[in-house]
C-alpha positions, 0 to 999 in steps of 0.5 A: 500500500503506498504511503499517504503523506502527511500535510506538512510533508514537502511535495515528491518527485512524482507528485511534482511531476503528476502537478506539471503533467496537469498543468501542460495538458490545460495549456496545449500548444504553449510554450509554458516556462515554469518558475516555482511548483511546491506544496500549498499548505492546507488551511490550519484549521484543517491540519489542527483537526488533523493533528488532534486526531494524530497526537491523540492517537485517533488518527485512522486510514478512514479519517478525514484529510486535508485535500493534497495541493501544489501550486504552480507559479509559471509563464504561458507565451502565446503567438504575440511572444509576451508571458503571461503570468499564471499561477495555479492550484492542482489538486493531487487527488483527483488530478485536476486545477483547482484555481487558477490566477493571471496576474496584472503586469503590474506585478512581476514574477519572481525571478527565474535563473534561465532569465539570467542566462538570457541577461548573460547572453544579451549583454555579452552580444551586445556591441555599445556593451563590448565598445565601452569595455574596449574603451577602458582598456583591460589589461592583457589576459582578463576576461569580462564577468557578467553578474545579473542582478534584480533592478530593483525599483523602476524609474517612472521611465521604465514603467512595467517592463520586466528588467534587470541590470548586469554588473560587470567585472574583470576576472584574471584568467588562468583559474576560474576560482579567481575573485573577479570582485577585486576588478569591479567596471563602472558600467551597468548594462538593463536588459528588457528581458521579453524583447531580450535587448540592452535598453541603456548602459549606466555608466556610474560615478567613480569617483569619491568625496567632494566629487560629482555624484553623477559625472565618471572622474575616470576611464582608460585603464580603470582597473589598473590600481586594483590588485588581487584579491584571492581567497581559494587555497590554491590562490593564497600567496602565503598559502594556509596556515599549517598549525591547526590540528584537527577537531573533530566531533565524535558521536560513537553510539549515533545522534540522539534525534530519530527521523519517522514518517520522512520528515517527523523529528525527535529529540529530547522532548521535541518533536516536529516536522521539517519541509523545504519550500523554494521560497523560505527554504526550511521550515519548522511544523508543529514544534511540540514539547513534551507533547504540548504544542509550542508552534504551529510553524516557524520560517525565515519570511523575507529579507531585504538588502537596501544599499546607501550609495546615493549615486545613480543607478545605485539606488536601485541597489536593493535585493528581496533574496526570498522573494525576488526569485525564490531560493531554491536555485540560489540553495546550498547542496550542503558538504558532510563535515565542511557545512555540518560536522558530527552524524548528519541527516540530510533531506533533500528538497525538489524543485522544477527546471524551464520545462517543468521537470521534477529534479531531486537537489540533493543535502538542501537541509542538514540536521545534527547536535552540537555542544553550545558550551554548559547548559547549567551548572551549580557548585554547593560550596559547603561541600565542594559538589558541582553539578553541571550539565552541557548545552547541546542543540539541535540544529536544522541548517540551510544556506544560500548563496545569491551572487556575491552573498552567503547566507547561513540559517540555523533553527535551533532547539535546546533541551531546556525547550528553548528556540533560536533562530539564527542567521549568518551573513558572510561571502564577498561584499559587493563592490564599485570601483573608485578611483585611485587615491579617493574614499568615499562617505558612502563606503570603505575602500577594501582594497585598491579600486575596490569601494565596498558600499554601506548597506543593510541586511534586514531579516524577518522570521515568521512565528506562528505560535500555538502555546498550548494551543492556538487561542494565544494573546502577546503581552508587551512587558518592560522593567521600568524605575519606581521613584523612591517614596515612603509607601511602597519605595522607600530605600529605592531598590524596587523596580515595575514589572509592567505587562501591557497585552496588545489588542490590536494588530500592528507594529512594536518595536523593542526598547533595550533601555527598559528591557522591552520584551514580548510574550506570548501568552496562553491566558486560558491556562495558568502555570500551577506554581507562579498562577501566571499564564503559561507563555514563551518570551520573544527576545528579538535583537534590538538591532537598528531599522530601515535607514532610508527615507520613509519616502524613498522607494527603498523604504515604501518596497520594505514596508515591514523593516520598519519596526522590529516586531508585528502582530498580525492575526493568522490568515492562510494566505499571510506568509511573506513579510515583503508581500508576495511580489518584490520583484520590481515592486515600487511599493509592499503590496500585501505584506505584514505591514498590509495585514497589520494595518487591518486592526485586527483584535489580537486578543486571546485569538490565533496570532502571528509575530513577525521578527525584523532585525537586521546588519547595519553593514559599513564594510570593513578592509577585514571583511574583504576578499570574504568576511567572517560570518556576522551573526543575529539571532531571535530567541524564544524560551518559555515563561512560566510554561513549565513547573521547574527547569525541564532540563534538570533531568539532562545527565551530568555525564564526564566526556571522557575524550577530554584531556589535559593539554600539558603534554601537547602545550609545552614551550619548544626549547631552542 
């Protein structure tokens, strides 16, 4: 009997496959060139019927199930040649479209990596393009590199064309591995892609403080201060370092997690379900402890990426690296013992080429435990006894790399019940070119000829929370000073614990100066020792907000990087911070900040809170040719939702492969 997937799983190979089979047959004789094809998750209130009835132990093979959807985001070209933008609803189970959507032209499609070949190809073909790079005079033996990037928001002059525009750089031959960042050229080809021609070539600034904004202050032989750049092994001039030796994780008797049912996680005391989609990446479901639920579901939703050099065309520099184009091309195929280290399990996600095809992308999550230091620990000093446990973690791990960026992301679980979510910036800065001898007020000169420019990296993760149930209400809660007085201060020393619910939808930001944090509370259900309601505390980094003008373009497109918090109440559909269509978007449509503005009642109803923070990224020489990570993370952990410590009961075990370092650490005698 074949296996029924559960809700939550990923769509398979053949599922993806049956999905597009129905699509073609309901557009015969077009050319269809498809985009994304994924699981469109069933309405929660059907998969929480279905999930009381599986964690009570009623489910049956005659129980009801949410139908098996996927939805399906593609082009149909017809005789005039101009897509037409179609996204639709397959029903699996009887094989038929269920809904179906063409979208205006005022919103764009994400976009796809064949529409970057094509930008590749147009902008290599064309001659005013191969004129101006005659014209700077590249050194012998260097090649053109043409990196496509989204156009961000169009000039009223663009109107609704589908853009994009090229960077370009020179790369020294001889190895492919070679860093052509080092060699940035001032010239910015945009390419309409449906009539797939170069419209104009921006050719920006180049110079630095004090200069034009808008006129070159040089040409010929633009790259000839710069200098390499390596970062490859083989390509370091010193080579690496020969002094480290190995660390390796160990783990003799396996991992401590359990893998059921494809994707059904777990590990002490947790349990949940992980899927990979080609627009969030991984995502958590159903995370419960103990068997009591914590969330419904947990993803990273947007982020935007907005630079601040003020000179044109670089105001268009602002990249949505989920919703623009997706990640699932951009998604690491993730290396045993390099991205993840101990006994790794993997999963692997499915995603579609032009024509539709399933292909199975191989290691796109990793899961494994790793050791964060010491959990707790407490010394009586009366008899000398320490007790003391480690911090070991459960890590669900994805990366993307989009062009010159890397981006790690780590769900993270511990055995004191509490949740990280966590994200890694590191890969190459992006960079201009600068003229020799200048420096510029809007980034750091990296290296010769290399600007780096100042930009942000804005995150946003979606928590919907389900403690101890879906009825939840968020409380926004400070420590603020009590003035000293005779009645209920009168040494000074008292400080307020004030705990505000929200009742309304809308955005709220963090305050470190009065420890400003949110809960999210079940008022239903008091913890029988405190009498307070059982809850988790958000903790989201009080990091800065969107820098650019409220009325810029940059700003109006990134509507939810205004605030570090928003709490909206759930609907289906809400899933994407940045609204569903960034991609040449000139302002957030149908993003949190949309949803928030409804002013929904919060209280004591099925909330959603979306965590914003964010890199204020003003390059660093040491950050170049690659930077270390950066690293930012939202924490919840529960408040007052269990009786004691849940992990007092994790072993104190020694780890008996530690051992002193006398032998190995002695000073060498001359």
């Amino acid at each position: 009997m074949a296996r029924i997937p559960h809700p939550l799983s990923q769509l398979s190979f053949e599922e993806t496959a049956l999905a597009r089979d129905v699509i073609r047959r309901a557009h015969p004789d077009k050319l269809l060139n498809f985009r994304l094809l994924f699981l469109l998750e069933p309405p929660k209130a059907e998969v929480e019927a279905y999930l009381e009835l599986e964690h009570s132990g009623k489910l049956t093979a005659s129980s009801q199930r949410p139908a098996r959807l996927a939805q399906a985001w593609y082009d149909v070209i017809g005789g005039s040649r101009v897509p037409q933008y179609h996204e639709t609803v397959v029903d699996l189970g009887t094989a038929n479209i269920t809904e179906k959507k063409v979208i205006d032209g005022k919103s764009q499609a994400s976009l796809s990596m064949w529409e970057f070949d094509q930008v590749v190809k147009c902008v290599t073909e064309n001659a005013e393009v191969q004129a101006k790079v005659a014209d700077l005079k590249l050194p012998a033996g260097f090649e053109l590199v043409i990196e496509p990037w989204p156009f961000g928001a169009p000039d009223p002059r663009d109107g609704d064309d589908r853009l994009f525009q090229a960077l370009m750089f020179a790369k020294k031959g001889g190895n492919p591995d070679s860093n052509f960042y080092a060699y940035p050229l001032p010239i910015i080809p945009v390419v309409n892609i449906h009539d797939l021609k170069v419209i104009r070539i921006e050719t920006p600034a180049t110079g630095g403080e004090g200069d034009s904004l808008t006129e070159r202050t040089n040409y010929a032989g633009i790259v000839d201060h710069c200098t390499d750049s390596e970062y490859v092994p083989e390509l370091l001039p010193n080579g690496t370092r020969q002094d480290l030796k190995p660390l390796t994780v160990v783990q003799p008797y396996g991992p401590s997690f359990r893998i059921d049912d494809g994707n059904l996680i777990r590990w002490q005391n947790w349990q949940f379900r992980v899927s990979f989609n080609p627009r969030e990446g991984a995502v958590l479901h159903d995370l419960r402890y103990d068997g009591r639920s914590v969330l419904y579901r947990l993803s990273v939703s947007d982020m935007t990426v907005p630079y601040a050099d003020p000179r044109n065309p670089y105001h268009r520099k602002q990249a949505f690296d989920f919703g623009d184009g997706g990640l699932g091309h951009a998604v690491n195929n993730l290396t045993l013992g390099c991205d993840c280290l101990g006994v790794i399990k993997y999963f692997d996600g499915v995603l579609v080429d032009q024509e539709g095809k399933p292909q199975v992308t191989k290691n796109v999550i990793c899961l494994h435990e790793q050791d964060n230091g010491i959990n707790w620990k407490h010394t009586n000093w009366r008899t000398g006894r320490a007790v003391v446990t480690r911090r070991r973690e459960l890590v669900v791990q994805f990366i993307i790399t989009l062009a010159n960026y890397e981006y790690i992301f780590n769900f993270k679980l511990d055995q004191a019940a509490g949740i990280m979510v966590e994200a890694r910036a590191t890969g190459i800065v992006s960079v201009v070119n600068i003229d020799d001898g200048k420096t510029a007020p809007w980034g750091n000169v990296v290296s010769p000829g290399a600007l780096a420019q100042n930009h942000q990296h804005v995150f946003c993760v979606r928590i919907d929370p389900s403690i101890d149930g879906s009825r939840n209400t968020v409380v926004q809660e400070e420590s603020l000073p009590v003035a000293m007085n005779p009645y209920s201060n009168p040494q000074g020393n008292l400080y307020e614990v004030r705990q505000v619910p929200i009742a309304k939808s809308g955005g709220y930001d963090v305050e470190p100066l009065n420890n400003r944090v949110f809960k999210i509370q079940n008022t239903n259900k008091l913890n029988p020792v405190s009498g307070k309601p059982v809850g988790y505390k958000v903790i989201t980094p009080p990091t800065q907000k969107l820098l650019s003008d409220p009325r810029s373009t940059q700003a109006r497109r990134a509507l939810f990087a205004k605030h570090h918090l928003w709490v909206t109440k759930h609907k289906d559909d809400e899933l994407y911070a940045g609204g569903r269509y960034t991609l040449l978007s000139k302002d957030e449509i149908g993003g949190v900040a949309d949803a928030a503005a409804r002013d929904d009642d919060v209280l004591n109803e099925d909330v959603v809170l979306w965590s914003c923070f964010g890199l204020t990224h003003n390059p660093r020489v040491e950050d170049w040719p690659v930077m270390p990570v950066e690293i930012l993370q939202v924490s919840l952990t529960p408040a007052d939702f269990f009786t004691a410590n849940p992990a007092l009961d994790v072993p104190s075990n020694k780890d008996l492969g530690s051992r002193y370092a006398d032998s190995c650490c002695k000073e060498t005698k001359l």
